[in-house]
C-alpha positions as CSV (number, residue, x, y, z in Angstrom):
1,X,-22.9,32.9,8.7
2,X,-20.0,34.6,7.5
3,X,-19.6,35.3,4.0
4,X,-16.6,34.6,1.8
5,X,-16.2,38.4,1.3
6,X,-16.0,38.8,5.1
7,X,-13.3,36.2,6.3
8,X,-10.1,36.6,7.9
9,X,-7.1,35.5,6.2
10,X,-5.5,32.1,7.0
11,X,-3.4,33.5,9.7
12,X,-0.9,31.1,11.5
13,X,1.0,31.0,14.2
14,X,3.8,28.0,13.4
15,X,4.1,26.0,16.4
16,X,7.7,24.7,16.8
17,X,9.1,26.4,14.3
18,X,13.1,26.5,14.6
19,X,12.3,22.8,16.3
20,X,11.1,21.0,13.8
21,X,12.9,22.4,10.8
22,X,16.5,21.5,13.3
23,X,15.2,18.1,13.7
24,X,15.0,17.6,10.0
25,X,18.3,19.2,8.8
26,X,17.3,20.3,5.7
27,X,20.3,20.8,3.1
28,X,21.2,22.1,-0.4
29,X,19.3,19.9,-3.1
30,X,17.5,17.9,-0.7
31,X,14.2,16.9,-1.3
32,X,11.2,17.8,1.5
33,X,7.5,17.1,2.5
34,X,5.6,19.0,4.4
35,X,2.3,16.9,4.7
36,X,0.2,19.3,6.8
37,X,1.3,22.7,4.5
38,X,-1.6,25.0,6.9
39,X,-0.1,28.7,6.2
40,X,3.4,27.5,5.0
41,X,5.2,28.6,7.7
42,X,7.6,25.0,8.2
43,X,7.5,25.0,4.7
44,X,8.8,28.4,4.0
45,X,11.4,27.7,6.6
46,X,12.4,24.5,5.1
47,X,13.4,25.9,1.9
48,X,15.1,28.8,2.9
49,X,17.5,26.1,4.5
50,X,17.8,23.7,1.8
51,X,18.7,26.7,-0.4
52,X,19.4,27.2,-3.3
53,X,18.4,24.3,-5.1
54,X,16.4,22.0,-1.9
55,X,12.9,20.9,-3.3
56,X,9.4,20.8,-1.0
57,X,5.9,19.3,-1.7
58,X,3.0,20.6,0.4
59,X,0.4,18.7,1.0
60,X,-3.3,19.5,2.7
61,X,-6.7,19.2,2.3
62,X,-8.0,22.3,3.1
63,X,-7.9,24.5,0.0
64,X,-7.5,27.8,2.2
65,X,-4.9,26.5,3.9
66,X,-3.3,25.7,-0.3
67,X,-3.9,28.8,-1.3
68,X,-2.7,31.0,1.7
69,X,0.4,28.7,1.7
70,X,0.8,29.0,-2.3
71,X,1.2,32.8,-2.1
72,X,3.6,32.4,0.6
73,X,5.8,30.3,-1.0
74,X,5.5,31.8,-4.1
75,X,9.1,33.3,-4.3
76,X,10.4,30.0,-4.7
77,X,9.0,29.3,-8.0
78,X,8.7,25.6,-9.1
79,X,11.5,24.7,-5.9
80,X,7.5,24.5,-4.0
81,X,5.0,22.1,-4.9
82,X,1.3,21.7,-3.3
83,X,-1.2,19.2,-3.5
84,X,-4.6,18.9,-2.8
85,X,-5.2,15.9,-0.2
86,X,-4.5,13.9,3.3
87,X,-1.5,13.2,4.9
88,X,-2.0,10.0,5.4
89,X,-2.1,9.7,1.7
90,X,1.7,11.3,1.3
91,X,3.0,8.0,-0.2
92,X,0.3,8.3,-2.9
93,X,0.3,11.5,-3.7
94,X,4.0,11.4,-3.7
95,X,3.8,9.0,-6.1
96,X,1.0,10.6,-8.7
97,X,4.0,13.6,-9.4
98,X,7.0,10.9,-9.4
99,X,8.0,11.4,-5.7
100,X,9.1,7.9,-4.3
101,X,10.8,9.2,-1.3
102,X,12.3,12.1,0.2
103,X,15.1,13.6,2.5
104,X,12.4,14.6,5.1
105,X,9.2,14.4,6.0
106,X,7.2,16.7,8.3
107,X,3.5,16.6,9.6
108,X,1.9,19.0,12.2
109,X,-1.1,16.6,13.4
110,X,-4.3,18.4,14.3
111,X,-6.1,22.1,13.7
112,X,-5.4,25.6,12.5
113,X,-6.3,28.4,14.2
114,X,-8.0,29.9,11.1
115,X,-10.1,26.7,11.4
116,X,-10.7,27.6,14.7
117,X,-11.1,31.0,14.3
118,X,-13.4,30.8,11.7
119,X,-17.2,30.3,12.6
120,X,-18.5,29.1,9.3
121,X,-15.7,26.0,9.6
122,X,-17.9,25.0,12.3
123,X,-15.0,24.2,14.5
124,X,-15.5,26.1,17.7
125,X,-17.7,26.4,20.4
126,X,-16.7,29.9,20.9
127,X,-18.4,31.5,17.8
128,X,-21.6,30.0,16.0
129,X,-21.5,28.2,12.8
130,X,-22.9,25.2,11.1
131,X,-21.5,22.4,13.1
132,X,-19.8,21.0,10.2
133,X,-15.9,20.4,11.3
134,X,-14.3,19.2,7.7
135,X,-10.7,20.2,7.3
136,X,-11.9,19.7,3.4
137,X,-14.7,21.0,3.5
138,X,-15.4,19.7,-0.3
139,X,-15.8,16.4,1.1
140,X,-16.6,14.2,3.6
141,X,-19.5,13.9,6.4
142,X,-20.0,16.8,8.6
143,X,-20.1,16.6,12.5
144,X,-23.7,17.0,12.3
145,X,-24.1,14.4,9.9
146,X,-22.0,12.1,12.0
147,X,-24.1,12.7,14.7
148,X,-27.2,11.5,13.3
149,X,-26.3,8.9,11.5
150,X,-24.6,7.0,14.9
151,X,-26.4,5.6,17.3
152,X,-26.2,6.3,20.9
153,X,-24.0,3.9,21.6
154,X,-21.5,4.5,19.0
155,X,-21.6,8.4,19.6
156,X,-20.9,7.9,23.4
157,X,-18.1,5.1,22.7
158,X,-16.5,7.8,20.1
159,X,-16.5,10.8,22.6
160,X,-14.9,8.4,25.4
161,X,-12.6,6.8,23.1
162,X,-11.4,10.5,21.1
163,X,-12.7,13.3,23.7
164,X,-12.0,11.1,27.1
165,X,-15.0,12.2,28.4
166,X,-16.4,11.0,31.4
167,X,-19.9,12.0,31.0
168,X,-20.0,10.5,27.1
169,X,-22.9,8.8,27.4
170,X,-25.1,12.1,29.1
171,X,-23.7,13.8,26.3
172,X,-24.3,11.3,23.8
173,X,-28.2,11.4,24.4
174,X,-29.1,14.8,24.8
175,X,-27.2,15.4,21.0
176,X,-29.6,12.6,20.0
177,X,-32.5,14.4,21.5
178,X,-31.6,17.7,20.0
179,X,-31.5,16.2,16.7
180,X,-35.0,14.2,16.6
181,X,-36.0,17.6,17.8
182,X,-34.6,19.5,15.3
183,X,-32.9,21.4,17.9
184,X,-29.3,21.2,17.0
185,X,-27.9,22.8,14.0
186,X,-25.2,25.2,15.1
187,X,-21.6,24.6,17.2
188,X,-23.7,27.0,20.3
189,X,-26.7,24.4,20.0
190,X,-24.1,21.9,20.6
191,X,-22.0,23.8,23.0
192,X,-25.5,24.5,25.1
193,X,-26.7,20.6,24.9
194,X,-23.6,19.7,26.7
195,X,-23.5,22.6,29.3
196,X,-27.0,21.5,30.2
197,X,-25.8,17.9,31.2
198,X,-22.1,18.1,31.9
199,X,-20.9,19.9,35.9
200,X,-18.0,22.1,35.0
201,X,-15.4,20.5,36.2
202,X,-12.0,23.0,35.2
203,X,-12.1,26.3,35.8
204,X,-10.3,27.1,32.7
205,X,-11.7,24.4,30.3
206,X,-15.4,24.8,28.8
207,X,-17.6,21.4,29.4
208,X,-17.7,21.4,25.8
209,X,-14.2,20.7,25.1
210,X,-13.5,17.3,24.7
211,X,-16.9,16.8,22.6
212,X,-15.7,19.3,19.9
213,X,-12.6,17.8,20.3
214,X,-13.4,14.0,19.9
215,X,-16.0,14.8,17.1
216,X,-13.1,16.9,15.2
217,X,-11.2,14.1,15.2
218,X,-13.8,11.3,14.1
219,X,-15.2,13.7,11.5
220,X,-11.2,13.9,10.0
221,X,-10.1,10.4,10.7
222,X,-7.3,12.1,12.5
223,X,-6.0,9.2,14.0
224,X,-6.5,6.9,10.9
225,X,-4.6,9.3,8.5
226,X,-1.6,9.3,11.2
227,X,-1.8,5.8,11.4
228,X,-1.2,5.1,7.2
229,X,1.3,8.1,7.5
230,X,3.2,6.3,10.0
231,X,2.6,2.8,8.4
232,X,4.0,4.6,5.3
233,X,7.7,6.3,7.0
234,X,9.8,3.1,6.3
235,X,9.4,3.1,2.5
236,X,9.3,7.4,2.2
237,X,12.3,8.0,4.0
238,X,15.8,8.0,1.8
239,X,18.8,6.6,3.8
240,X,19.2,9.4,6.2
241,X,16.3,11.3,5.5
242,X,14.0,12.1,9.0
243,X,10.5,12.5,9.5
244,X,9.3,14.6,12.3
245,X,5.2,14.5,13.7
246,X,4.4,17.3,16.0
247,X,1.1,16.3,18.3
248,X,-0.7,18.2,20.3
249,X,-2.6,15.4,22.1
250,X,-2.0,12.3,24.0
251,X,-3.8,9.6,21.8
252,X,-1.8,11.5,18.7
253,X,1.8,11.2,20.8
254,X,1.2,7.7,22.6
255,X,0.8,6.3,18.8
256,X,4.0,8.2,17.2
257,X,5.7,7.0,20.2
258,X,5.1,3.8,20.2
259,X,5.8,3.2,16.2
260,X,8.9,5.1,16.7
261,X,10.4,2.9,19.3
262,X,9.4,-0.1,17.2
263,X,11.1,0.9,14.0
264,X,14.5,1.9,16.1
265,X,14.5,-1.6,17.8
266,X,17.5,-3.4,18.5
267,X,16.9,-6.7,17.5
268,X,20.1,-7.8,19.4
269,X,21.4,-10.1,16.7
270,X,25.1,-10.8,15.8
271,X,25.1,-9.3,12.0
272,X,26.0,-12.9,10.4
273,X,22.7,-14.7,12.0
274,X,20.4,-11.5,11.6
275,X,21.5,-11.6,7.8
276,X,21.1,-16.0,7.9
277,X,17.1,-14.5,9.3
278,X,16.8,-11.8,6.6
279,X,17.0,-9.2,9.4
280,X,19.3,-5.8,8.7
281,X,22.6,-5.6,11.0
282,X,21.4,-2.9,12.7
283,X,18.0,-1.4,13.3
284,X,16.6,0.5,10.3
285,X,15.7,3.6,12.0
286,X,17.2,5.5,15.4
287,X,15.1,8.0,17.5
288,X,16.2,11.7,17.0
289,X,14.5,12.7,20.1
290,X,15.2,10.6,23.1
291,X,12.4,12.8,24.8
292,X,9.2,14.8,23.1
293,X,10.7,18.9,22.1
294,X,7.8,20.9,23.5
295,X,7.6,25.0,23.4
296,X,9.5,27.3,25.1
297,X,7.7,29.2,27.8
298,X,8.5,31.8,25.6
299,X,6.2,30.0,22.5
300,X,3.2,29.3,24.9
301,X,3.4,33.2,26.3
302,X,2.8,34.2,22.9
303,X,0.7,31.3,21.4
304,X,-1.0,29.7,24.3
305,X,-2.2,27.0,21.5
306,X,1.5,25.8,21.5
307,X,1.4,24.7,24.9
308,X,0.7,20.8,24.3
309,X,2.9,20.0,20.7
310,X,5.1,17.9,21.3
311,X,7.5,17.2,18.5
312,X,9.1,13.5,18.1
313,X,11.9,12.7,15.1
314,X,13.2,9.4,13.9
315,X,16.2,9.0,10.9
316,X,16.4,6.5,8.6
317,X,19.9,4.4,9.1
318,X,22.5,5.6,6.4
């Protein structure tokens, strides 16, 4: 276990950097969130644009992540605010500090490499740790816990549905066995259990992969908070305020694509009937980003984690 005396600092690397800060055109006295703060790297960014008066309120829940990010942004005085809490919560804890809606909103779906990197966060099969997997890890079930309390079942259905696994259900029953034996504690227990069941298919890609993965994201509701973060864009966005979501997965992009394209559709009225139906004269929203903005070859050379954020942006109609 490694001891609090012994970690590494929350180190970094801001995927999409000058992306996703162009895509939101932050200006003098305009108001930002940042609802996945991680090191503060979009957010430090973000202000040094909207300077000298521009406003930004990070959010996250993991209180590394809040604190690394807090000394960061520290130069800006009280022009930075952080919270404690989920994304998909940014209308709410908007709200508790008098925040109704803002000139942009940004949210880097997913995890950090210092929750990666770390072993006692439990997130990779790479170092051993308790198999825990909590991006707060104040709260909340751990993988483990998850584990056992599922049936077989419910644990294969959740690794096909999040990890698109094809041998889910092999998987799903030796982690049952492992617990009932008392077997399976640690992220290498786990990592083990699945190499023992699983062929490697990919030269470059551990049979454990898509486990970790899918159990990471059950464990976080990662899917759930985007969901209520996207539910919540129409009412958080100021008339020609943006929102941008950077994904690194397909379940994560196929949903911010999808809810993009709703809210920018055309409903093909003439203005007098659409306003006779209650319907706006035009749509409410418009696509920034016809196509996803991935990395540069240049990004993935020196973070090979980059290479599968894509970044979508939508505005709000002025």
């Amino acid at each position: 276990m490694v001891s609090s005396a012994t970690r590494p600092p929350f180190a970094h690397e801001t995927v999409l950097l000058e992306e996703a800060v162009a895509a939101l055109q932050p200006r003098p006295g305009g108001l930002y969130c940042d609802g996945t703060l991680g090191g503060g790297g979009h957010a430090e960014r973000l202000l040094d644009a909207a300077s000298p008066d521009g406003r930004l309120v990070g959010i996250d829940r993991d209180p590394d992540a809040l604190a690394a990010a807090g000394a960061r942004l520290a130069r800006f005085g009280d022009r930075a605010t952080l919270l404690h809490g989920s994304f998909g919560d940014a209308k709410q804890l908007l709200a508790s500090i008098g925040v109704d809606a803002v000139d942009g909103l940004l949210v880097d779906v997913g995890v950090s490499s210092p929750q990666l990197d770390r072993a006692d966060r439990g997130f990779s099969f790479r170092h051993e740790g308790p198999l825990d997997m909590r991006m707060d890890p104040t709260s909340g079930e751990t993988a483990r816990e998850l584990c056992a309390r599922l049936s077989v079942d419910d644990l294969a259905d959740l690794i096909r549905r999040y990890g698109e696994e094809r041998y889910a259900g092999r998987i799903a029953r030796v982690i049952k066995e492992r617990i009932a034996a008392d077997q399976l504690h640690t992220t290498t227990e786990l990592a083990a259990a699945i190499a023992d069941v699983v062929p490697t298919r990919e030269r470059s890609k551990d049979p454990a992969t898509r486990t970790f993965q899918a159990l990471r994201i059950a464990v976080n509701d990662e899917l759930g908070e985007l969901e209520r973060l996207l539910d919540a864009i129409p009412s958080l966005l100021r008339p020609g305020g943006r929102a941008a979501v950077i994904s690194f997965h397909s379940l994560e992009d196929a949903m911010v694509k999808e809810r993009f394209r709703a809210l920018s559709k055309d409903h093909g009225l003439p203005a007098d009937i659409a306003a006779s139906m209650g319907l706006p004269p035009r749509p409410p929203f418009t696509i920034v980003t016809r196509k996803p903005v991935v990395p540069s070859e240049a990004e993935v050379a020196r973070n090979p984690r980059a290479r599968s954020a894509k970044l979508r942006a939508l505005e709000a109609v002025a």
